[in-house]
N, CA, C and O atoms as a GROMACS GRO file, in nm:
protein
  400
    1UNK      N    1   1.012  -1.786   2.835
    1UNK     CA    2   0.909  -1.684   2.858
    1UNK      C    3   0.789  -1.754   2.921
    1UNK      O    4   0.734  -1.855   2.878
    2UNK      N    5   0.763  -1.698   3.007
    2UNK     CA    6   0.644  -1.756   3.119
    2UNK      C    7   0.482  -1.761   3.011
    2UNK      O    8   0.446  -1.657   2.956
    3UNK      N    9   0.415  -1.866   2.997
    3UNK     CA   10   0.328  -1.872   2.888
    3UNK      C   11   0.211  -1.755   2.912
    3UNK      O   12   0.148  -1.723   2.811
    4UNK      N   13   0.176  -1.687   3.042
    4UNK     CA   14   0.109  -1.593   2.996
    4UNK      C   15   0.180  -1.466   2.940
    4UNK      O   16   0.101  -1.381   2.898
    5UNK      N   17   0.321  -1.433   2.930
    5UNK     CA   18   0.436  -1.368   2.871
    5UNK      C   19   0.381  -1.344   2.754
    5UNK      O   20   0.348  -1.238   2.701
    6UNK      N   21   0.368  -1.521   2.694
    6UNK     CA   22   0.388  -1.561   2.525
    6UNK      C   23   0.284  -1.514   2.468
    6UNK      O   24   0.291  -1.465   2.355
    7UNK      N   25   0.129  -1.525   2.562
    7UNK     CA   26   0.023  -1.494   2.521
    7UNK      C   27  -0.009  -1.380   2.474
    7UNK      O   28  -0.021  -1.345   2.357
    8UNK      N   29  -0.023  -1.322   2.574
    8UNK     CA   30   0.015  -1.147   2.556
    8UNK      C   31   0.089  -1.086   2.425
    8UNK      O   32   0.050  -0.991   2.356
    9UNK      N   33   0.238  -1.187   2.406
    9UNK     CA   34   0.279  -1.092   2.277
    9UNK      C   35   0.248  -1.148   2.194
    9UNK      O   36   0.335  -1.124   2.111
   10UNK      N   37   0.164  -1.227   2.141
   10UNK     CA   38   0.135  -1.303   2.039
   10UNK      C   39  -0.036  -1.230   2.011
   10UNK      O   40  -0.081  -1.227   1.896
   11UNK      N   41  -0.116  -1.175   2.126
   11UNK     CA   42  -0.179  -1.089   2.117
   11UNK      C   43  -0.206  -0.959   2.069
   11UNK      O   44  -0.311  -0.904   2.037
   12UNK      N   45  -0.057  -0.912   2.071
   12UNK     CA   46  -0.050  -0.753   2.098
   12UNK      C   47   0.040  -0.790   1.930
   12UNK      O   48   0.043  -0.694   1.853
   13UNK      N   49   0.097  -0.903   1.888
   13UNK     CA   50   0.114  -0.900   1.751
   13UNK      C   51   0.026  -0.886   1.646
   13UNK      O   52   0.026  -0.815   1.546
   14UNK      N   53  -0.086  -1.011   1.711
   14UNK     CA   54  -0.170  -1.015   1.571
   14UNK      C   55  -0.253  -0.853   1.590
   14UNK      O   56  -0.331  -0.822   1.499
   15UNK      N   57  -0.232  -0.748   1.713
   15UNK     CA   58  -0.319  -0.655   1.726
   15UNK      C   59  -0.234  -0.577   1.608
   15UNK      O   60  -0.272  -0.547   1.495
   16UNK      N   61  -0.122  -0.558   1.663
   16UNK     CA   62  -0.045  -0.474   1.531
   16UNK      C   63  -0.071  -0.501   1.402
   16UNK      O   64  -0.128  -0.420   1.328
   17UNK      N   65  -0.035  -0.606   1.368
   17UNK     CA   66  -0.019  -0.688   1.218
   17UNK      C   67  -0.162  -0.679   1.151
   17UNK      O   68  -0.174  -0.663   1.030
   18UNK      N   69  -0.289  -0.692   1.255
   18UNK     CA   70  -0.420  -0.703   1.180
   18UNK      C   71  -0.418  -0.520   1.106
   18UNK      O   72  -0.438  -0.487   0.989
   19UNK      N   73  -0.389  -0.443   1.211
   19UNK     CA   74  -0.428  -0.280   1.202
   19UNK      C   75  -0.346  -0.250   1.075
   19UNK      O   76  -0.384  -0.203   0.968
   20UNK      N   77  -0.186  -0.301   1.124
   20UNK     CA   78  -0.097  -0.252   0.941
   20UNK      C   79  -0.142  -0.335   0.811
   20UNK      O   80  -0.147  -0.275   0.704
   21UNK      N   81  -0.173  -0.463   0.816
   21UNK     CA   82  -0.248  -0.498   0.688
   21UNK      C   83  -0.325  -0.455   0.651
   21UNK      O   84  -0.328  -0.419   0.533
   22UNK      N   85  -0.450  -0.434   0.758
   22UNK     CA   86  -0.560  -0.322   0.698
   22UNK      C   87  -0.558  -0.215   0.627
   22UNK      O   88  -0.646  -0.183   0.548
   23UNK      N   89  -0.467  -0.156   0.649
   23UNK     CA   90  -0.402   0.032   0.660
   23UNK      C   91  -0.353  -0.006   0.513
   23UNK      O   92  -0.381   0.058   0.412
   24UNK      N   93  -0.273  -0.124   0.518
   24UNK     CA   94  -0.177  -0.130   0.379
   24UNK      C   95  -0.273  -0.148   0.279
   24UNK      O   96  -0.288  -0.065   0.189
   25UNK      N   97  -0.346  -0.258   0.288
   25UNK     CA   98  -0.481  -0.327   0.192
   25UNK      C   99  -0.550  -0.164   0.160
   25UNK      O  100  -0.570  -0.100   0.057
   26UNK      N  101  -0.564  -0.148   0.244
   26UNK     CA  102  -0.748  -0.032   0.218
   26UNK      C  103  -0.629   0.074   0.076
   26UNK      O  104  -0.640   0.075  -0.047
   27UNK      N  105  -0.547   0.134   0.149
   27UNK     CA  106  -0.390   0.244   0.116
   27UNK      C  107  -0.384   0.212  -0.043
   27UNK      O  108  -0.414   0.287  -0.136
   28UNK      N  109  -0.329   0.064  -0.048
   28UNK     CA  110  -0.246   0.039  -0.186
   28UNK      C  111  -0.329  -0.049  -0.271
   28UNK      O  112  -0.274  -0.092  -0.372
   29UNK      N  113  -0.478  -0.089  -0.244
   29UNK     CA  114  -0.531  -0.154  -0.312
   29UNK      C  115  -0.698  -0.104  -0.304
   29UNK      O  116  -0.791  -0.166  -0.255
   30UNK      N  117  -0.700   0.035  -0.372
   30UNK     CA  118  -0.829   0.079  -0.343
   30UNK      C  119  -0.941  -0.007  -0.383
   30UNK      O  120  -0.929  -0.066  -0.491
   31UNK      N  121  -1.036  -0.021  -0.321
   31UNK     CA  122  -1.147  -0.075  -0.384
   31UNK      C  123  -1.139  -0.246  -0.403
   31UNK      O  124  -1.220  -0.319  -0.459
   32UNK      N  125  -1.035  -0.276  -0.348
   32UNK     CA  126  -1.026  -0.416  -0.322
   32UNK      C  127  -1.156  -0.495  -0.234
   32UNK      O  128  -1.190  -0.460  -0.122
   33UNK      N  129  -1.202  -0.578  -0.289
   33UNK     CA  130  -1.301  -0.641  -0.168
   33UNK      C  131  -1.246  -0.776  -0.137
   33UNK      O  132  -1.161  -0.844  -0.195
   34UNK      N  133  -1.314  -0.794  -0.036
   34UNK     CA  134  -1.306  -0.951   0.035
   34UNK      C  135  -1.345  -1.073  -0.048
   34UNK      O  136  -1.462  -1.106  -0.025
   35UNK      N  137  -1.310  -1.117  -0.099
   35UNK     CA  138  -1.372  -1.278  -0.128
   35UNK      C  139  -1.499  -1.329  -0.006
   35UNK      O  140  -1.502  -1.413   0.084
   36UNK      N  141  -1.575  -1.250  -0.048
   36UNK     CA  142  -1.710  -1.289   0.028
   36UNK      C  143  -1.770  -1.389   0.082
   36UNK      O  144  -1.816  -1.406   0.195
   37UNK      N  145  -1.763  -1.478  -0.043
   37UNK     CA  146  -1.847  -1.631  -0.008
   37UNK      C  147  -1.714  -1.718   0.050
   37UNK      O  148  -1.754  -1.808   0.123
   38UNK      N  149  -1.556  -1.715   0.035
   38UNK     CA  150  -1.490  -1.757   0.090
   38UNK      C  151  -1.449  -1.743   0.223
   38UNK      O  152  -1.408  -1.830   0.299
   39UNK      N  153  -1.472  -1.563   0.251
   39UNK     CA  154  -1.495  -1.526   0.405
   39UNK      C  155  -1.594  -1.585   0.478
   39UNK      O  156  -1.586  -1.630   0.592
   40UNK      N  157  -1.701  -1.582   0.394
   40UNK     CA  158  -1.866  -1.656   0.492
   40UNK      C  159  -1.812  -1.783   0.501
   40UNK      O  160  -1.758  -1.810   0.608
   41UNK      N  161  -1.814  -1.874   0.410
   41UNK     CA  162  -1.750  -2.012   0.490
   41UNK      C  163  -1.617  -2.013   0.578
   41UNK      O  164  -1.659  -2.061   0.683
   42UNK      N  165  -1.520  -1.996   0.591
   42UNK     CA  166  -1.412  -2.001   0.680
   42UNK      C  167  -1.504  -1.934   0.780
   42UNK      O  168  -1.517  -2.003   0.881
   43UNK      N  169  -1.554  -1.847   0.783
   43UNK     CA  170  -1.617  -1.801   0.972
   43UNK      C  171  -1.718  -1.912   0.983
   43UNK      O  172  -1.730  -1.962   1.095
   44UNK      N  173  -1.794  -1.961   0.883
   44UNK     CA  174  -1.923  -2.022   0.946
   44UNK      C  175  -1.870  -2.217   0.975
   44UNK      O  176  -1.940  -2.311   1.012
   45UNK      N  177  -1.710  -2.212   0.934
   45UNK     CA  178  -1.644  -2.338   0.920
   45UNK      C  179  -1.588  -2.368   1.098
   45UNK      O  180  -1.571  -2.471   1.163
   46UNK      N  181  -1.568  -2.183   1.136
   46UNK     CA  182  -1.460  -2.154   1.246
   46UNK      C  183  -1.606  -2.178   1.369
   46UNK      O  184  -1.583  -2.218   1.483
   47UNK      N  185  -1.691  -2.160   1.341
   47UNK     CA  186  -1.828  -2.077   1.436
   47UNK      C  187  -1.861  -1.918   1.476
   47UNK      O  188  -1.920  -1.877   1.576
   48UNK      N  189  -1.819  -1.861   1.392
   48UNK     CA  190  -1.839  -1.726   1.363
   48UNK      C  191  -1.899  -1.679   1.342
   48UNK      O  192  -1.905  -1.712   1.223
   49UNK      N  193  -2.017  -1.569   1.361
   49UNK     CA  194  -2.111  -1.517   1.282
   49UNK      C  195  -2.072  -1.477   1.180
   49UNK      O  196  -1.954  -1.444   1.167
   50UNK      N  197  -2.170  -1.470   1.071
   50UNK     CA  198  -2.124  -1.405   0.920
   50UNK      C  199  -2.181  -1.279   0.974
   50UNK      O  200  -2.264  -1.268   1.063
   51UNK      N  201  -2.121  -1.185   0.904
   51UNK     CA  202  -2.165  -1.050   0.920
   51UNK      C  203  -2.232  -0.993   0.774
   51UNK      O  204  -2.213  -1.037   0.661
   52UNK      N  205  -2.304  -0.898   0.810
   52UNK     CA  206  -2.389  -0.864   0.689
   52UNK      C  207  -2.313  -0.793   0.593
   52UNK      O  208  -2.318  -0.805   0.471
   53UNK      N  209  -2.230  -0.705   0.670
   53UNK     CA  210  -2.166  -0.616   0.628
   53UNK      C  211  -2.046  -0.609   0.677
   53UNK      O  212  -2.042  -0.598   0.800
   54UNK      N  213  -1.912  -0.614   0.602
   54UNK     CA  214  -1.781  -0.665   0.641
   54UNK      C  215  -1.739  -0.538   0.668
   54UNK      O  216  -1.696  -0.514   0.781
   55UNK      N  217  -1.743  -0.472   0.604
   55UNK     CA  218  -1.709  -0.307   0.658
   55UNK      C  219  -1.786  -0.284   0.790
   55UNK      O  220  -1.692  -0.207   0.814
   56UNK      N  221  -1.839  -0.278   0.864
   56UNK     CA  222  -1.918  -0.256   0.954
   56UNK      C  223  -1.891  -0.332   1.065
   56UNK      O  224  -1.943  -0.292   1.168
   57UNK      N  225  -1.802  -0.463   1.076
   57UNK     CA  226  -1.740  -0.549   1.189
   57UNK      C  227  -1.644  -0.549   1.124
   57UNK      O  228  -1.593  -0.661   1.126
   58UNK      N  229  -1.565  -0.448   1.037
   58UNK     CA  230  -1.411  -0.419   1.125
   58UNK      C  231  -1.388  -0.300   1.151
   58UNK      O  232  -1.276  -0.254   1.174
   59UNK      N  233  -1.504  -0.231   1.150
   59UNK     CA  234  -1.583  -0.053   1.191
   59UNK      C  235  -1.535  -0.116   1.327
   59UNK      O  236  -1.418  -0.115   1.365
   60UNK      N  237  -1.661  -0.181   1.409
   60UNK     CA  238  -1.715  -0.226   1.539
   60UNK      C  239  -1.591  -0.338   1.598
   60UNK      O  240  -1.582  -0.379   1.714
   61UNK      N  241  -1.511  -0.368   1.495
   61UNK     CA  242  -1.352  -0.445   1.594
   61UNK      C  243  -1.261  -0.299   1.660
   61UNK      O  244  -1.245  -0.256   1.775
   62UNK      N  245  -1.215  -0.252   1.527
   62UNK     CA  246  -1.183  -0.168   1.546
   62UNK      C  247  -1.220  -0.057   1.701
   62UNK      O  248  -1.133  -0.048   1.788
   63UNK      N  249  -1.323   0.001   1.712
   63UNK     CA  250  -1.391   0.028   1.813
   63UNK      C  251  -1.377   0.009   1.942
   63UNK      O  252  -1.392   0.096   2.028
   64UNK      N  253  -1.328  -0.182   1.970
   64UNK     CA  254  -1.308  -0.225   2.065
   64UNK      C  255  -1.186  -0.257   2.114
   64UNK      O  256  -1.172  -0.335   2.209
   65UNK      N  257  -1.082  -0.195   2.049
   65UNK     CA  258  -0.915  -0.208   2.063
   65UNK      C  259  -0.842  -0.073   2.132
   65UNK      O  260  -0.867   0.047   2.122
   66UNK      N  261  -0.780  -0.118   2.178
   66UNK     CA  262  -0.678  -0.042   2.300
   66UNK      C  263  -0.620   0.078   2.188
   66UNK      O  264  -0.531   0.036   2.114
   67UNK      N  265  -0.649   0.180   2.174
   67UNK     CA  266  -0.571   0.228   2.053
   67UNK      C  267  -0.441   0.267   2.086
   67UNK      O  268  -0.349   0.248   2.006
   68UNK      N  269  -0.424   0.322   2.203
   68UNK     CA  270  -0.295   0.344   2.261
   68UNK      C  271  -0.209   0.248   2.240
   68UNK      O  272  -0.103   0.271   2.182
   69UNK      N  273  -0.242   0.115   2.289
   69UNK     CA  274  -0.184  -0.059   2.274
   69UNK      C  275  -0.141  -0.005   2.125
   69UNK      O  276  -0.036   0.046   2.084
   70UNK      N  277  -0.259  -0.034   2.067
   70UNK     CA  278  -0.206  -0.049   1.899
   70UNK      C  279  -0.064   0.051   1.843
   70UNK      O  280   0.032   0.028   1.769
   71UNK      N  281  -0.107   0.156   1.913
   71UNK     CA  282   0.047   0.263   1.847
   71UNK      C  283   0.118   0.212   1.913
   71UNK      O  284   0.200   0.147   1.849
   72UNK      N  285   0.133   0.207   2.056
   72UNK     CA  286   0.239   0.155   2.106
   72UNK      C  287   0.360   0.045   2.013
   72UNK      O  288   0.480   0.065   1.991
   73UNK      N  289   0.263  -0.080   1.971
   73UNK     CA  290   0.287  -0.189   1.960
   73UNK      C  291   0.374  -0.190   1.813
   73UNK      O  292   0.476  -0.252   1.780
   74UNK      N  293   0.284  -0.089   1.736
   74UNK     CA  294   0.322  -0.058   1.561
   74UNK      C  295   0.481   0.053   1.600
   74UNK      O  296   0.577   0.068   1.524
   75UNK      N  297   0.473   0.079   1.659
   75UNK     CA  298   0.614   0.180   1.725
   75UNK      C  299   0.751   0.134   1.680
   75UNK      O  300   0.838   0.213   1.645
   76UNK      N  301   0.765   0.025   1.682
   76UNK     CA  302   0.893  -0.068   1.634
   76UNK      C  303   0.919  -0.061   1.530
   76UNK      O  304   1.032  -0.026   1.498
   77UNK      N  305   0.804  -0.098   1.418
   77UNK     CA  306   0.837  -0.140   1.297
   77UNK      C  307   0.780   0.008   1.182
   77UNK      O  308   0.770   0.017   1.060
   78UNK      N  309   0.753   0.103   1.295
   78UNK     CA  310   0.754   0.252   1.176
   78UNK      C  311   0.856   0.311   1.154
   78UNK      O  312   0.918   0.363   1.247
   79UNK      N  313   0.915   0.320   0.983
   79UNK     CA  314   1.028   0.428   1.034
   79UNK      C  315   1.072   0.560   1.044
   79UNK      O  316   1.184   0.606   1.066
   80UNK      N  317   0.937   0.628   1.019
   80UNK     CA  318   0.933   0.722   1.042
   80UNK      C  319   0.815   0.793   1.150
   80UNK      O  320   0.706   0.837   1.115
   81UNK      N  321   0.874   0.791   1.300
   81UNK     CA  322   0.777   0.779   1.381
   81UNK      C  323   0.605   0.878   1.343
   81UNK      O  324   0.493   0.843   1.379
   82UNK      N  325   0.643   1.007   1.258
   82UNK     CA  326   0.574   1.104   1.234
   82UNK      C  327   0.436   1.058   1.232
   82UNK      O  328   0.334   1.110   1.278
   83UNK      N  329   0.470   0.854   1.110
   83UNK     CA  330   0.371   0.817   1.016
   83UNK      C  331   0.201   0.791   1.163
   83UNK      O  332   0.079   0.786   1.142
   84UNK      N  333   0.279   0.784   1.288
   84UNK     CA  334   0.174   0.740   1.378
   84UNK      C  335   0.065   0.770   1.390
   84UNK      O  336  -0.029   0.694   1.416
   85UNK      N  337   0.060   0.959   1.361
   85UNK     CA  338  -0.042   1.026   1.350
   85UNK      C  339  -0.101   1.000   1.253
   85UNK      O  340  -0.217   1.041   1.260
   86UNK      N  341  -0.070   0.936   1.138
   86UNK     CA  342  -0.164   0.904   1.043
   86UNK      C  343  -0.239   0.807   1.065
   86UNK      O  344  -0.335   0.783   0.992
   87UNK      N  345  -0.202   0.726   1.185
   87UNK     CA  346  -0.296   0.567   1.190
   87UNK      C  347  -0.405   0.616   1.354
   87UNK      O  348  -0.371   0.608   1.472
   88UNK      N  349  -0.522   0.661   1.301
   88UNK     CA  350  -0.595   0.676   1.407
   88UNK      C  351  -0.731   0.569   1.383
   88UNK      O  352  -0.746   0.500   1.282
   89UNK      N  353  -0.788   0.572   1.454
   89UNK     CA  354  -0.949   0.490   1.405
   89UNK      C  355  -0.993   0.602   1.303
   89UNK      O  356  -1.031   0.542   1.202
   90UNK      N  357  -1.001   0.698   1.290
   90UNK     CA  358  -1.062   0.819   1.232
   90UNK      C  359  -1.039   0.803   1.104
   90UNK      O  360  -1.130   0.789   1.022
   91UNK      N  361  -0.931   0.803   1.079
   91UNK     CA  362  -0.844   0.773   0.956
   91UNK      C  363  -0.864   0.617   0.890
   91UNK      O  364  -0.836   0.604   0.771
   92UNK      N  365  -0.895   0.542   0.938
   92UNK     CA  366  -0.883   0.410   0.905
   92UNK      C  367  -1.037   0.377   0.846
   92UNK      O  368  -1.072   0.309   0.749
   93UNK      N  369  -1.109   0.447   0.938
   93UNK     CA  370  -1.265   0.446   0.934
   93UNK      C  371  -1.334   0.526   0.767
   93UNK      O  372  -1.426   0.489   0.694
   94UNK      N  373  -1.266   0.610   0.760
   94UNK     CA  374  -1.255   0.703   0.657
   94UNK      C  375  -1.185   0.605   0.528
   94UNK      O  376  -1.237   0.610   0.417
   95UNK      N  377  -1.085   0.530   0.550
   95UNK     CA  378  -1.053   0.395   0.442
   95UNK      C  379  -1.155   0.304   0.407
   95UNK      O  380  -1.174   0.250   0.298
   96UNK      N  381  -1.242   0.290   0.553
   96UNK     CA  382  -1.321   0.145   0.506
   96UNK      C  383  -1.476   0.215   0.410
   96UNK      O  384  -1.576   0.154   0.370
   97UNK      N  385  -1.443   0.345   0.402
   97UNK     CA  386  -1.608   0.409   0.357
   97UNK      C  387  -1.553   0.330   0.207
   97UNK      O  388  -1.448   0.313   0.146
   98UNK      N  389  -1.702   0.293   0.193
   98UNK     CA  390  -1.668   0.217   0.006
   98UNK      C  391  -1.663   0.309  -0.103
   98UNK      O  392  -1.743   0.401  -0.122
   99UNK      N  393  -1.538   0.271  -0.190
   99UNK     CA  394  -1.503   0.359  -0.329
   99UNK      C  395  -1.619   0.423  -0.379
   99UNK      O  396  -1.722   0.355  -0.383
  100UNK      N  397  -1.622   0.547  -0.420
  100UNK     CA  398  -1.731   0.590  -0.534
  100UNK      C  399  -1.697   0.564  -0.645
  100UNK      O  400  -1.770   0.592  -0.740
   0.00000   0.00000   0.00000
């Protein structure tokens, strides 16, 4: 596979894989949070900005992704194609609002 080939799907993987972990995490583990101070160091280890608010930059990732790409990509591994309509930004956005 020609290495900008490799790039690309190794792209369009972690695009899938980040969106279904999310979906799964937010779904089956309500009210789960991040390990905070372990997130702030690994980004500030990587050169990352820390973000103030972790909900709010993966609001604003989210935002900036091909969404079409993303269904496309999750297409393979659904098995019931129906579930697609359930994975919109709308829907996902509506996951990251914090538990009452």
């Amino acid at each position: 596979m020609p290495r900008v080939k490799r790039w690309q799907a190794r792209r369009a993987a972690l695009r899938w894989q980040a969106t279904y972990d999310l979906v799964w995490y937010l779904t089956e583990h309500r009210g789960l949070e991040p390990n905070l101070g372990l997130l702030k160091n690994a980004l500030q280890q990587t050169g990352h900005a820390v973000p103030a608010d972790w909900r709010a930059a993966v609001l604003e990732r989210l935002a900036e992704l091909d969404w079409p790409a993303v269904l496309r990509d999750l297409r393979p591994f659904v098995e019931r194609q129906d579930d697609l309509a359930l994975l919109s930004r709308e829907a996902i956005a509506g996951l990251l609002r914090p538990p009452r």
